[in-house]
N, C-alpha and C positions, 0 to 999 in steps of 0.2 A: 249249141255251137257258138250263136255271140257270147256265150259266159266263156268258155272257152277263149276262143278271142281278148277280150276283156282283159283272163290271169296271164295270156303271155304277155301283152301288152303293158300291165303293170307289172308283172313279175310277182304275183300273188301264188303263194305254194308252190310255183315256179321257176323257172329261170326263165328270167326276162328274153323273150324271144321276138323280136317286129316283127320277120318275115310270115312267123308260125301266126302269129295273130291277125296278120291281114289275112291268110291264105282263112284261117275260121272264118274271119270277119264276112269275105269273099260268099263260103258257103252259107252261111247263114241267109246272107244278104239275097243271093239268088232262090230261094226259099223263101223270100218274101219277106222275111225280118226288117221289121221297120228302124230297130234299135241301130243292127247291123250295117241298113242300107244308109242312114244319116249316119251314124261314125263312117264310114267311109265316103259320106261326103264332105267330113270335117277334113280326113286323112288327106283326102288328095286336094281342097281349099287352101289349105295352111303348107300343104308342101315339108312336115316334118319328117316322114317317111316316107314318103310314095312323091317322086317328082308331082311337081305342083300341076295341076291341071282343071282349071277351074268349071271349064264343060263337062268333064267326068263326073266334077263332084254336084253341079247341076240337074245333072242325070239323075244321081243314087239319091240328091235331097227330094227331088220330086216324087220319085216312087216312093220313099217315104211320107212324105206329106200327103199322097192320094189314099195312102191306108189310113191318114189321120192322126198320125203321128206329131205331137205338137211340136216338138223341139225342129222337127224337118221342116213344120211349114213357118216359122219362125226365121230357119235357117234361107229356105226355098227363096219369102219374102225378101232378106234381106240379098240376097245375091241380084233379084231383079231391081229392088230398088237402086242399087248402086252399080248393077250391069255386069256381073262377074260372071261369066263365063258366056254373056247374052248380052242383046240389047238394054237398056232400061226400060225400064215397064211400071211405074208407076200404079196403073190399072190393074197388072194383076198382082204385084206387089201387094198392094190396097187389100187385093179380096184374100189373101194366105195372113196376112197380118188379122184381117178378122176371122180370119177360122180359128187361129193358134188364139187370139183373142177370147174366144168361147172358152179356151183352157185356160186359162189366166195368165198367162206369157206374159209376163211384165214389160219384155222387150217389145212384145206388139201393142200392148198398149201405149207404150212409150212412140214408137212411129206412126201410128193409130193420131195420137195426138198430133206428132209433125205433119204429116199429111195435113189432114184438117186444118190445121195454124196454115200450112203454106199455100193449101190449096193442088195438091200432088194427088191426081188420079181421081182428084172429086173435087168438088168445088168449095172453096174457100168456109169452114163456119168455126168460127171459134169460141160458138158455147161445146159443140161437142168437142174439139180440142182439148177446152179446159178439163173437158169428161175423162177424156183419154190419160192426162196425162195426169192429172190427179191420182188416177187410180196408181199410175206407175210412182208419181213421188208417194205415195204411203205406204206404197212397199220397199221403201228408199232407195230408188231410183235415182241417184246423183243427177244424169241432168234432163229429167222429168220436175226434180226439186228445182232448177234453175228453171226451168221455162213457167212454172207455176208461180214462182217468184215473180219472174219480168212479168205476166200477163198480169197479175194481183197489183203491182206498181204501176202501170201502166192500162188498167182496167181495161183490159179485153179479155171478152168472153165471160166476165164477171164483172162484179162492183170494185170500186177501186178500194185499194185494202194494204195501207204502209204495212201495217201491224202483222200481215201473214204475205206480204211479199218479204219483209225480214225474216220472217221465222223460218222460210221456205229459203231464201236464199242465204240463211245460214246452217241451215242442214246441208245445201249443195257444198257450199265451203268448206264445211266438218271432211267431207269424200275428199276435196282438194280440185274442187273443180274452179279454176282461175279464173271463169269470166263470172262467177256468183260471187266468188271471196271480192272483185272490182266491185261490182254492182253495192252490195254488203257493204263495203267503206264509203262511195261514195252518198248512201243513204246515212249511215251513220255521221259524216260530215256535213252534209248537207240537207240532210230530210225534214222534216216536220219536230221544231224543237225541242217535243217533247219523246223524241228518236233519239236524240243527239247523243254521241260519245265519243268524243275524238280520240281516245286512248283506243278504243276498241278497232275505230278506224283506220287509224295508224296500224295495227295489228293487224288488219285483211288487208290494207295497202301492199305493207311489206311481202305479205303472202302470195299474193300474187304479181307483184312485181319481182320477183323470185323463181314467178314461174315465167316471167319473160313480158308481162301485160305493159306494155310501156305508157300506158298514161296511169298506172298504178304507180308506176317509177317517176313520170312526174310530181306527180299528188303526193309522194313521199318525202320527196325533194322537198315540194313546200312546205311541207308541215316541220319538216325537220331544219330547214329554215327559218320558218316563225315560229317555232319552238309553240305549236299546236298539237296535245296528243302525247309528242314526246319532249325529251330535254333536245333545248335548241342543238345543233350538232353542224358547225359546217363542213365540217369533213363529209360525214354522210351526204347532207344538202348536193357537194361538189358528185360524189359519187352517184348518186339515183340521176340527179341532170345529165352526168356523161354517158352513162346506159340507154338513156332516152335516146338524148342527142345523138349516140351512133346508131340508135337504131333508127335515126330519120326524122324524129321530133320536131320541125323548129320550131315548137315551143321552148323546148329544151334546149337547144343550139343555143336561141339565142340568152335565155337566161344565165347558162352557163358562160356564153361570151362575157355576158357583164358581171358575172363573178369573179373573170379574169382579168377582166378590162377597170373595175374594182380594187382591185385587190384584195376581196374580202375575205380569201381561205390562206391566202399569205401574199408576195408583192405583186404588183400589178405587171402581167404578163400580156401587154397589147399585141403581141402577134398571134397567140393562141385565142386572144379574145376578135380577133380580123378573122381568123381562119374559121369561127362559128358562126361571127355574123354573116361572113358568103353562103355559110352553108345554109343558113336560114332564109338571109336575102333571094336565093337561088329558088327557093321552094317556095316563094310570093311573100314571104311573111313580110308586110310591110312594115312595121316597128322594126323587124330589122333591115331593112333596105335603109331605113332612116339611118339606123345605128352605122351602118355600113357607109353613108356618104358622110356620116361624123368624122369618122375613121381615117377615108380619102382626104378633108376635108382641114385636119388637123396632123396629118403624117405619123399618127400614133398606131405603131404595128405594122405598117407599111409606108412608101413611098409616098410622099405628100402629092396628091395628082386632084387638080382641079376638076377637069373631063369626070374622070371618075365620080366624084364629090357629086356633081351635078347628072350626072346617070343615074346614081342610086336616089337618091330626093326627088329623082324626078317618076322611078318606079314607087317608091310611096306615096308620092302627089299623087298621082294617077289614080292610085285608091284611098283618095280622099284624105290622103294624112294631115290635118292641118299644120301640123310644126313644120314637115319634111315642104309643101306650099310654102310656110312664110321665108324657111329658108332661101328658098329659091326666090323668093322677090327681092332679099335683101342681097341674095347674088347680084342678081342682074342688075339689081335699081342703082346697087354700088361698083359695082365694076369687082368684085371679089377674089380671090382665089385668080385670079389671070386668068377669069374666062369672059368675060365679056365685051372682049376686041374678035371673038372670034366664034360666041354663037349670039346671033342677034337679039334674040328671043327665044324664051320657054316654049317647049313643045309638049305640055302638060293638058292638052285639051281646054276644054270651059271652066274648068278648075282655077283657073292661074289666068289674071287677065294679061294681055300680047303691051300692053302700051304704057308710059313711063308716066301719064299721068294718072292712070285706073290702078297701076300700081303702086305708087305714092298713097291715095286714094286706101287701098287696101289694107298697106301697110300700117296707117295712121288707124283704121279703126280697129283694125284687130290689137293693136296695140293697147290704143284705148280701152279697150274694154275693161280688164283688170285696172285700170287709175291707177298704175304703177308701174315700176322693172319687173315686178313678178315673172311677167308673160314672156318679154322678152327673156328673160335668162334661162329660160328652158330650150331657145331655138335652135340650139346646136349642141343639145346633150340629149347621150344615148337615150331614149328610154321605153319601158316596155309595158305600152298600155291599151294589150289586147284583152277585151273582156269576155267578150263570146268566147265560148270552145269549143274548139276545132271538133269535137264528140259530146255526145251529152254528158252531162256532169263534169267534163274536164276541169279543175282547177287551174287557171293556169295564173303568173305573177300579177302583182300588183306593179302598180310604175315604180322603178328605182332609179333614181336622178344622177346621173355622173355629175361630181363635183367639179368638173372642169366647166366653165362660162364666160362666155365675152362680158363679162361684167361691167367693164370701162366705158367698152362701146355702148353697150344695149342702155347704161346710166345716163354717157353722153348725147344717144340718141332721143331718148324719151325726155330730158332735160331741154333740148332744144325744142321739141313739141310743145309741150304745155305752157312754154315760154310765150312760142309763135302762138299758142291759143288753139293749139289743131285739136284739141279735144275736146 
């Protein structure tokens, strides 16, 4: 009766009939048909024929899976583990994933592993993880091959191992699984330099920045900026930043800001470059909160506003920004921007000292330090020198210096120092 089922279903020798095929499917399945009673838990899961009803199909996968039918307790497992038609259940999840296991169910072996790695319905061990899901990437498991990857890179549940955490996350990439083709470039740019290929890099960047990975779309950006991997491109560079940066990046916001703020993809467009560093400012990124009181600070892209200038330097003070600090002393200690008739003093915590001669004081050695203008003529230009990343392996910019500087001042002012003997 399920063969039956089966040819109306497909339309084999027959004419394709659904209703005729469930109604077999039905009989068979009531007879105890284990084939029968799992397709018609597929039937009513998936909702292609039979309205969707996921306790029905619950039902049919169970009695299948207690005659021991693998593909039902395969099915059974995964409906508990993700709660379809039930609670979740973990626990018994767990024990149908090792039945169907006994038959070599790739799929259970492959959650077999996740449990294990996460610690779901048993306790945490990821040597047998590594067990599990091995078994499942050598049967090419696309992302059994990803997790055997990461744990071989990152040496759990095994020894640490570049050489078959690549090989493993580049079979996952071959299937087109985006977070192995990430993983895959950033070890090719970044790994062990006898790893190294940035052409190939470039190649899983783009692939999965493609598929939406947005620090793939950063990392693509750079490379096609410093002309690493590929021919330098700033067109593209412009393009992978914009993708980022709307998808939320301030990394990317703000890089893009000083592309625009630059001119570097053609003329300099200070409003579009104002309107990413808010959006980065906004999201803590402090290089661009700096960038952003540059902005207030010089009326390029917006409305020249002191206040302003001094809110955004003062949100990178606060995390330590030295430039966005020195700036703010040279505000106040000079009277600047027409704010210092009307906030007394920085309110930058212990960062910034409150008094005109700790500040003199401060200004004079930080100055000092470089025995030159060097230092000074960076204090009021954009720039973007966040080194950690925001995820692991991020790449993100190197510093890029807007050519605008108080050059006059910052000569005139260190001129009169080394004159006075203050260093």
């Amino acid at each position: 009766m399920s063969n039956l089922g089966f040819m109306y279903l497909h339309g084999l020798g027959i004419t394709k009939d659904e209703e005729a095929a469930i109604r077999w499917f039905r009989l068979a399945a009531e007879q105890s048909d284990p084939y029968a009673q799992n397709t018609l838990g597929v039937i009513y899961e998936t909702g292609d024929i039979e309205p969707k009803d996921l306790r029905i199909a619950l039902d049919w996968y169970r009695k299948a899976a207690m005659s021991g039918y693998e593909a039902a307790q395969t099915n059974l497992g995964l409906a508990l583990y993700k709660g379809h038609g039930t609670q979740i259940n973990f626990s018994e999840a767990f024990h149908w994933f090792t039945e169907a296991a006994k038959q070599k169910s790739t799929t259970a072996e492959l959650y077999l592993g996740l449990m294990n790695k996460n610690g779901e319905g048993v306790k945490p061990d990821p040597i047998e993880a590594n067990k599990w899901l091995r078994l499942a990437a050598e049967k090419g498991q696309a992302n059994a091959q990803f997790y055997v990857g990461q744990m071989a890179e990152q040496g759990v549940g095994q020894r640490k191992n570049i050489e078959e955490a690549i090989q493993f996350y580049r079979q996952a990439a071959e299937q087109n699984i985006a977070e192995a083709q990430f993983n895959l470039a950033l070890l090719l740019e970044k790994g062990p330099k006898d790893y190294v290929n940035l052409e190939e890099a470039a190649k899983w960047y783009k692939e999965a920045a493609e598929q939406g990975i947005v620090d793939a779309q950063l990392n693509l950006a750079l490379m096609n900026e410093e002309g690493r991997g590929v021919t330098q491109n700033i067109e593209q560079t412009e393009f992978w930043y914009k993708k980022a940066a709307e998808s939320g990046n301030s990394g990317a916001q703000n890089n893009l800001a000083l592309i625009y703020f630059n001119g570097i993809a053609s003329k300099p467009d200070y409003q579009k470059a104002a309107f990413w560093f808010e959006k980065a400012a906004r999201q803590g990124l402090k290089e661009a909160a700096f960038n952003l009181g540059f902005v207030y600070a010089t009326g390029k892209g917006v409305t020249q506003n002191g206040h302003q200038a001094v809110f955004w330097y003062t949100k990178a003070a606060e995390k330590s920004h030295r430039d966005a600090q020195y700036a703010l002393a040279e505000i106040y200690f000079d009277g600047l921007l027409g704010v210092a008739t009307t906030i007394s003093k920085p309110h930058i915590g212990s960062s910034l000292p409150h008094n005109k001669a700790t500040l003199r004081h401060k200004i004079i050695s930080a100055s000092c330090t470089k025995k030159d203008v060097g230092y000074l003529r960076i204090l009021f230009k954009p720039v973007f020198g966040l080194r950690k990343p925001q995820k692991k392996g991020i790449t993100l910019r190197k510093p890029i210096l807007v050519n605008y500087i108080f050059k006059e001042m910052a000569s005139k002012r260190m001129s009169k120092r080394l004159k006075s003997g203050s260093c």
